[in-house]
OpenMM code with the backbone's topology and positions (N, CA, C; nanometers):
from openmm import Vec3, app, unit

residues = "UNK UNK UNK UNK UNK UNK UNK UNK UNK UNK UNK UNK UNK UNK UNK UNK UNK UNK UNK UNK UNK UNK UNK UNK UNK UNK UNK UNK UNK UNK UNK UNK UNK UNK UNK UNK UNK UNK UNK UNK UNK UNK UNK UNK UNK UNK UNK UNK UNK UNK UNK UNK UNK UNK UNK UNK UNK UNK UNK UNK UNK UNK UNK UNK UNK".split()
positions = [
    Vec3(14.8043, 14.7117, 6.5330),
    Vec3(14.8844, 14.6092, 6.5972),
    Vec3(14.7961, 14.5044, 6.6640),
    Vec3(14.6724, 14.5286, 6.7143),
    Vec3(14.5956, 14.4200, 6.8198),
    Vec3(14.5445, 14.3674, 6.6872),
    Vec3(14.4818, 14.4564, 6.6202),
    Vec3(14.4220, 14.3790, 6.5019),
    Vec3(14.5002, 14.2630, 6.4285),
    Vec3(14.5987, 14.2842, 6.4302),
    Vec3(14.6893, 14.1790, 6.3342),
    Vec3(14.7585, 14.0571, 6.4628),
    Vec3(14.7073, 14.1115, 6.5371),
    Vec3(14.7761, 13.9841, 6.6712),
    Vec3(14.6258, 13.9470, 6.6432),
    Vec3(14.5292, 13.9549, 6.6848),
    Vec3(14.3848, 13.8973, 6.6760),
    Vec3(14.3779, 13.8049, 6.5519),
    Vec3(14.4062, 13.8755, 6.4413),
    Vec3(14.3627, 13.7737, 6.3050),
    Vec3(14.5021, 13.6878, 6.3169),
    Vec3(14.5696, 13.6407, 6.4156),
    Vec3(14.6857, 13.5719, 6.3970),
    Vec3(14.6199, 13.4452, 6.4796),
    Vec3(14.5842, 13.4508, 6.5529),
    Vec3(14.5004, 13.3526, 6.6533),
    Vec3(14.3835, 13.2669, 6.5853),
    Vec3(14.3846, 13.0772, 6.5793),
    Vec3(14.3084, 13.0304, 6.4956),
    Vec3(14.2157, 12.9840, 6.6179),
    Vec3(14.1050, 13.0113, 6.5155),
    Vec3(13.9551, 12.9871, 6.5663),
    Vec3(13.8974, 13.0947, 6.7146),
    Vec3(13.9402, 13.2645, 6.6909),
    Vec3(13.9214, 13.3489, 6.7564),
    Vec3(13.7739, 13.4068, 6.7370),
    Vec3(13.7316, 13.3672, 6.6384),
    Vec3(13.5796, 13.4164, 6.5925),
    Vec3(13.4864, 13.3586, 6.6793),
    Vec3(13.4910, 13.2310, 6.7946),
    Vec3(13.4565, 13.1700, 6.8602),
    Vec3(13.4464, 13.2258, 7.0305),
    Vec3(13.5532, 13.2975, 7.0376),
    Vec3(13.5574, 13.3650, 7.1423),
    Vec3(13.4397, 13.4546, 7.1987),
    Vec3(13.3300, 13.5515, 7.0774),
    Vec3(13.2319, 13.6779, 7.1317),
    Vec3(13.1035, 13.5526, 7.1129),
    Vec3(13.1010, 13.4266, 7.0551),
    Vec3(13.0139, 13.3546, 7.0202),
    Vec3(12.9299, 13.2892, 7.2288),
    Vec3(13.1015, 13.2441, 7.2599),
    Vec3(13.1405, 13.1917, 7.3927),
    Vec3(13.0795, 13.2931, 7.5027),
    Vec3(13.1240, 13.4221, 7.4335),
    Vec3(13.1357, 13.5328, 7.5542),
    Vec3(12.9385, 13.5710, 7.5876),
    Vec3(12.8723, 13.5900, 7.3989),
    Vec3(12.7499, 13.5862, 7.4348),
    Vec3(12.6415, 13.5084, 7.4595),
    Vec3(12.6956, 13.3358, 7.4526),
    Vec3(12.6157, 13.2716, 7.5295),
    Vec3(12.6176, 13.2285, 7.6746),
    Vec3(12.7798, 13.3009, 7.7047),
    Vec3(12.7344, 13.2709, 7.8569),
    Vec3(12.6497, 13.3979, 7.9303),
    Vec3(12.6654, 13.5432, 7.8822),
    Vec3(12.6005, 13.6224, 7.9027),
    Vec3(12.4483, 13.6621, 7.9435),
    Vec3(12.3644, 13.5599, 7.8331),
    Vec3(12.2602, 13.5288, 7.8189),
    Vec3(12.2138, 13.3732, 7.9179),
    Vec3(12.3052, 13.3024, 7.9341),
    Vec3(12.2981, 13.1805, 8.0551),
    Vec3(12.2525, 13.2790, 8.1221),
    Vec3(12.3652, 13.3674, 8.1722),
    Vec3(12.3641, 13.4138, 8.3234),
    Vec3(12.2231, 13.4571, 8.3729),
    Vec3(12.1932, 13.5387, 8.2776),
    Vec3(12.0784, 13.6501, 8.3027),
    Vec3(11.9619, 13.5662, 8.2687),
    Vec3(11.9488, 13.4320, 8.1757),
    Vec3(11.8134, 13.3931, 8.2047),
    Vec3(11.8332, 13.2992, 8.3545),
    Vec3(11.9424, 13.2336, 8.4170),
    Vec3(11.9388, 13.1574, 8.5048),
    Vec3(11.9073, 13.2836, 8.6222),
    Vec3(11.9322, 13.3842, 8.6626),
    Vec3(11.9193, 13.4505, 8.7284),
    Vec3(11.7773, 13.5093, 8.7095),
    Vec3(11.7332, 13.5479, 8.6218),
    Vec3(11.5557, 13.5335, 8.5925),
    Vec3(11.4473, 13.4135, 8.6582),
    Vec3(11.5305, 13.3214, 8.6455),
    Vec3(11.4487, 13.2104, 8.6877),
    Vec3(11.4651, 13.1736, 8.8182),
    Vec3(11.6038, 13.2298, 8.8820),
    Vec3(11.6028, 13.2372, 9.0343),
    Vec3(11.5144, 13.3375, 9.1078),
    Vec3(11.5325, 13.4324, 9.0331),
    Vec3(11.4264, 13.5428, 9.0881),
    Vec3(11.2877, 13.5293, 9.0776),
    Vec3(11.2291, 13.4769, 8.9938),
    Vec3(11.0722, 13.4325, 8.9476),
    Vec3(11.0237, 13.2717, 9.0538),
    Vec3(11.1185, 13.2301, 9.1126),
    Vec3(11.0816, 13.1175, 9.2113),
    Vec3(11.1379, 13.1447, 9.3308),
    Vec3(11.2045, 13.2431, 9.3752),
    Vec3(11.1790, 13.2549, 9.4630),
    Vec3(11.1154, 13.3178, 9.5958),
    Vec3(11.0769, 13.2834, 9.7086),
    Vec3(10.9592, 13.3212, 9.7754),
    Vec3(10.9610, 13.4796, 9.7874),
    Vec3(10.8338, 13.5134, 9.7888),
    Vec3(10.8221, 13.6680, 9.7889),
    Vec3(10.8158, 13.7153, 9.8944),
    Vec3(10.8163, 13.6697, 10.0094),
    Vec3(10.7425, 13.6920, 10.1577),
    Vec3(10.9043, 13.7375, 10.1783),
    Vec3(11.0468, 13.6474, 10.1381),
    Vec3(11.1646, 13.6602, 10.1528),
    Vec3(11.2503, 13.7671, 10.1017),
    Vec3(11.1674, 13.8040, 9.9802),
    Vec3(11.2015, 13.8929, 9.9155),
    Vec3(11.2043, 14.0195, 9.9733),
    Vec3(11.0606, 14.0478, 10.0051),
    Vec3(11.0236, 14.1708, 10.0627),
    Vec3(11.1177, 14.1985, 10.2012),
    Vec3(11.1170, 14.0752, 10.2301),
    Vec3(11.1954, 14.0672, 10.3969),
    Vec3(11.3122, 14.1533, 10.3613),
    Vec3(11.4083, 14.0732, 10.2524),
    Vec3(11.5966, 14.1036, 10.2526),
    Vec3(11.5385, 14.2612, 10.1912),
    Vec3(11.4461, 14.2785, 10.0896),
    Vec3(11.4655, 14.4494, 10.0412),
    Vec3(11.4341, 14.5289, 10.1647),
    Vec3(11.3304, 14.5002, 10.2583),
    Vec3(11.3495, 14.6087, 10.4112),
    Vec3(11.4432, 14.6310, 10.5008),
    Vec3(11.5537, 14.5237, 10.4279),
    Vec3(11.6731, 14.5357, 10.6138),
    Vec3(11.7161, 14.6666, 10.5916),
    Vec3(11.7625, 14.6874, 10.5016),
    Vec3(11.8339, 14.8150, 10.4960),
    Vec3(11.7811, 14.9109, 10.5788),
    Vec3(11.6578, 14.9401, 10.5147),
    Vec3(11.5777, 15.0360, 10.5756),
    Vec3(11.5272, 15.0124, 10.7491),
    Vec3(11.5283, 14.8871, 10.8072),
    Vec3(11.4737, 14.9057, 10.9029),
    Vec3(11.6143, 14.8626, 11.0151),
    Vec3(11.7151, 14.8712, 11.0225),
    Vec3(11.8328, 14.9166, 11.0791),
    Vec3(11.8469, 14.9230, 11.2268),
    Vec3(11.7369, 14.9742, 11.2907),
    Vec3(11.7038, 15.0161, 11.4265),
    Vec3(11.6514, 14.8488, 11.4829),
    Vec3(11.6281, 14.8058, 11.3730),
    Vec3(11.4890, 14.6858, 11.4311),
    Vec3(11.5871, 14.5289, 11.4099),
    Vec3(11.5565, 14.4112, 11.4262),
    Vec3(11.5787, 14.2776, 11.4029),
    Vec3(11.5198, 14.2110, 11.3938),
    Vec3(11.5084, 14.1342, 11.3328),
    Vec3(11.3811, 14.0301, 11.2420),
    Vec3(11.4182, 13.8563, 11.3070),
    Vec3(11.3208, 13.8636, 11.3475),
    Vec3(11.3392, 13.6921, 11.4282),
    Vec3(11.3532, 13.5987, 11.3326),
    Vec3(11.3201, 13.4480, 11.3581),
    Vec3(11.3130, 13.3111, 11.2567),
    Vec3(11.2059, 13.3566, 11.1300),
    Vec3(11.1288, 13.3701, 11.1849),
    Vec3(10.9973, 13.3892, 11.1319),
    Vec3(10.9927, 13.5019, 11.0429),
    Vec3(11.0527, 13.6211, 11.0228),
    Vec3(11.0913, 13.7362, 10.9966),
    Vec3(10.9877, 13.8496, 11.0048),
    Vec3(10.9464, 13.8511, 11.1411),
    Vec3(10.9008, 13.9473, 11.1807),
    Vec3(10.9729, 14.0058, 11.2772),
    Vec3(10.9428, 14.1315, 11.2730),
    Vec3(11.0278, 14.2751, 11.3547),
    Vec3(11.0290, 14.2990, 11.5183),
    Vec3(11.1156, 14.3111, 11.5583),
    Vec3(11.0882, 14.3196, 11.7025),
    Vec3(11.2218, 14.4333, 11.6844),
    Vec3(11.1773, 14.5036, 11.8296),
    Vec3(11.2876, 14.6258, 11.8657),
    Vec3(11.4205, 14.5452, 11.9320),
    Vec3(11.5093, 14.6120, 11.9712),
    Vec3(11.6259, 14.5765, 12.0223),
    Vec3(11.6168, 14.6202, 12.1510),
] * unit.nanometer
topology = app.Topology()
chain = topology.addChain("A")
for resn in residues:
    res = topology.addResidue(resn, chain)
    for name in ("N", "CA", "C"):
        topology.addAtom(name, app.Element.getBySymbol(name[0]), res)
C-alpha cells in the first residue's frame, strides 16, 4: 500500500536526493564550526560539567564559591 501511494507521487525520487544533501551540509558545516573554533573555549565548556563545585570568571579561569 505505501509503495503504490509513493510511486503515485510525481518527482518523489528527488526527495532521498534533498534528504542526503542536506545531511552532508549539516555535518560538513558543523566540521568547520568545530575546526575554527577557539580551543582554549573548548576545553573550558568540556570541564563545566565536571567542575560543578567551582565558577569560571570572564576570563575562564576557576575560582571557588
Amino acid at each position: 500500500m505505501i509503495e503504490n501511494s509513493l510511486q503515485n507521487i510525481r518527482g518523489v525520487e528527488i526527495f532521498p536526493v534533498i534528504a542526503l544533501i542536506m545531511f552532508v551540509a549539516f555535518f560538513a558545516a558543523l566540521a568547520v564550526w568545530v575546526s575554527r573554533t577557539d580551543k582554549n573555549h573548548m576545553f573550558i565548556m568540556s570541564s563545566m560539567p565536571l567542575d560543578a563545585d567551582k565558577e569560571l570568571n570572564s576570563n575562564g579561569e576557576n575560582y571557588d564559591k
